[in-house]
C-alpha positions in Angstrom: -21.4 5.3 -25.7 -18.5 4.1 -27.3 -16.3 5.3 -24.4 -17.5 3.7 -21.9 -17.4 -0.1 -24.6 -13.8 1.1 -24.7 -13.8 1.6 -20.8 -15.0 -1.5 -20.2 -12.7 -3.6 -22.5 -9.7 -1.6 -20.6 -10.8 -2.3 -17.0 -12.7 -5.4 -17.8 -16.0 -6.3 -16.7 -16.3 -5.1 -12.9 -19.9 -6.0 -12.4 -19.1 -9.7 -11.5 -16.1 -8.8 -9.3 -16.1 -7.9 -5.3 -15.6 -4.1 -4.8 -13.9 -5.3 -1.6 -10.0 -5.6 -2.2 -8.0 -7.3 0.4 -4.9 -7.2 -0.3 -2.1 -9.0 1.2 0.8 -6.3 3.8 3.8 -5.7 2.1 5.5 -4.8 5.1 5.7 -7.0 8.3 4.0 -5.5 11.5 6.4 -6.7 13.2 9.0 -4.8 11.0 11.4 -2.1 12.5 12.3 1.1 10.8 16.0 0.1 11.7 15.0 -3.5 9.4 13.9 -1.7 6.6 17.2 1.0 6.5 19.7 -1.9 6.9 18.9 -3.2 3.3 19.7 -1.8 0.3 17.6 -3.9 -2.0 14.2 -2.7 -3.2 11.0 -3.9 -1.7 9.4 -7.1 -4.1 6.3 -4.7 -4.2 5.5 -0.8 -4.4 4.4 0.1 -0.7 1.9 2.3 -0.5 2.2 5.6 0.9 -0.5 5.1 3.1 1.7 2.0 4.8 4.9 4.7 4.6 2.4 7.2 6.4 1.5 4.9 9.4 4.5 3.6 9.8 6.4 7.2 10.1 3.6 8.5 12.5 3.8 5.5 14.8 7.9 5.9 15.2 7.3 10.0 15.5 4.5 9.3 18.5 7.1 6.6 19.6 9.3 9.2 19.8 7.6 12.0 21.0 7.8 14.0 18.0 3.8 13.5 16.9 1.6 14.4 19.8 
């Protein structure tokens, strides 16, 4: 019992929250994988593999390397 008190003063009390997060694109649709190789300064955020993921598969089809 006392592990999940401890738990719950760590994540906070979830019961009240959504369990939907939205949370806002770090990346542009609209952005090129030529825009995001001609900076060398680090994204404001972490992206998400998931993000990295799509975005390499949708250049690879684009390519015709991913069929």
């Amino acid at each position: 019992m006392a592990w999940h008190e401890m738990r719950r003063d760590w994540v906070g009390d979830r019961s009240q929250k959504s369990h939907t997060k939205f949370r806002r694109p770090i990346l542009s649709w609209t952005t090129s994988f030529e825009d995001l190789l001609s900076t060398g300064e680090p994204f404001p955020e972490s992206i998400p593999l998931t993000d990295v993921m799509d975005l390499l598969v949708d250049i690879w089809v684009e390519e015709g390397f991913y069929n």
